[in-house]
N, C-alpha and C positions, 0 to 999 in steps of 0.2 A: 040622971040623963047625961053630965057632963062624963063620967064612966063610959057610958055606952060609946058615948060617941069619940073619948080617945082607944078603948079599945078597936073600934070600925076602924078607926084609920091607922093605928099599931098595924095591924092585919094587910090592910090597905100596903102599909111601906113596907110591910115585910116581904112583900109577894112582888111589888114591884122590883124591890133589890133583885130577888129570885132569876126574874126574868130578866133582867139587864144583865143578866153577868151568865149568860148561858149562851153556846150555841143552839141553831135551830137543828133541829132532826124530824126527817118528815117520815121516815122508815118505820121508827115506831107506833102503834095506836095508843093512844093517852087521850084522855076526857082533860082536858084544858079545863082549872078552875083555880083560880087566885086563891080559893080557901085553903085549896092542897097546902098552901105554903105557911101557912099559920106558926108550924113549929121554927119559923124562924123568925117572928115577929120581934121577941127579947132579942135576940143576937141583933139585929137592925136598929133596933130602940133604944139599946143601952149600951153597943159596941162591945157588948161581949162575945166569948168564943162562939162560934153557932155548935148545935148539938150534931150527934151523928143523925137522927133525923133528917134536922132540917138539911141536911149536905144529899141525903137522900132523896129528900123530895125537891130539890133545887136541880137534882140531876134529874131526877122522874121528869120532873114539869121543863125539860130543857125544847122540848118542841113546839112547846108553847109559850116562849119567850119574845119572838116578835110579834104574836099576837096582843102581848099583855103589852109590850113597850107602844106600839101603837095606840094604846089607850090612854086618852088625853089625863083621865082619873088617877092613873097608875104612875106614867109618866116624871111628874115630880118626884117621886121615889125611887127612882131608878137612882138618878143622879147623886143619890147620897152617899157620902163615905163611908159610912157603916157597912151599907148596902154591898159598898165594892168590898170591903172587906172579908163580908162575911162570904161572898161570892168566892172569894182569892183564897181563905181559910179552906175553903170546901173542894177548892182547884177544879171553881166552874168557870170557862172562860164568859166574857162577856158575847152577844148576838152580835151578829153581822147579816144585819134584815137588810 
């Protein structure tokens, strides 16, 4: 049970990092889903490189960045250094909501 529930929140801070370190784009259609951002979970959690992936789905999921930063749940994850890192690795800027 204790697994599950650091994986949930791996997932959780990875997806947060995602969306703090992105512009908004409203031009594009994107189904907004925090899970999109999964393959950057390890990159956020352990400060490693992000994959090309997750750089892809950080930029996919860039219209959906102030929606996720406004999430009280998400929120503490943005903030993280990893986060900005992996964000900067990726050369996704952070939201300006």
């Amino acid at each position: 049970m204790k697994r599950v529930s650091s994986v949930a929140l791996c997932m959780v801070a990875a997806l947060a990092v995602v969306v703090f370190l992105g512009e908004t784009r409203t031009a594009e259609a994107v189904t907004c889903s925090v899970t999109e951002l999964s393959p950057c979970v390890a990159a956020i959690t352990s400060g490693s490189a992000p994959t090309g992936n997750c750089c892809s789905k950080l930029k996919e999921q860039k219209p959906c960045f102030c929606q996720y930063i406004n999430n009280p749940a998400l929120k503490p994850y943005i903030n993280s250094p990893n986060a900005k890192k992996v964000a900067s690795a990726c050369g996704v800027s952070y939201p300006k909501c």
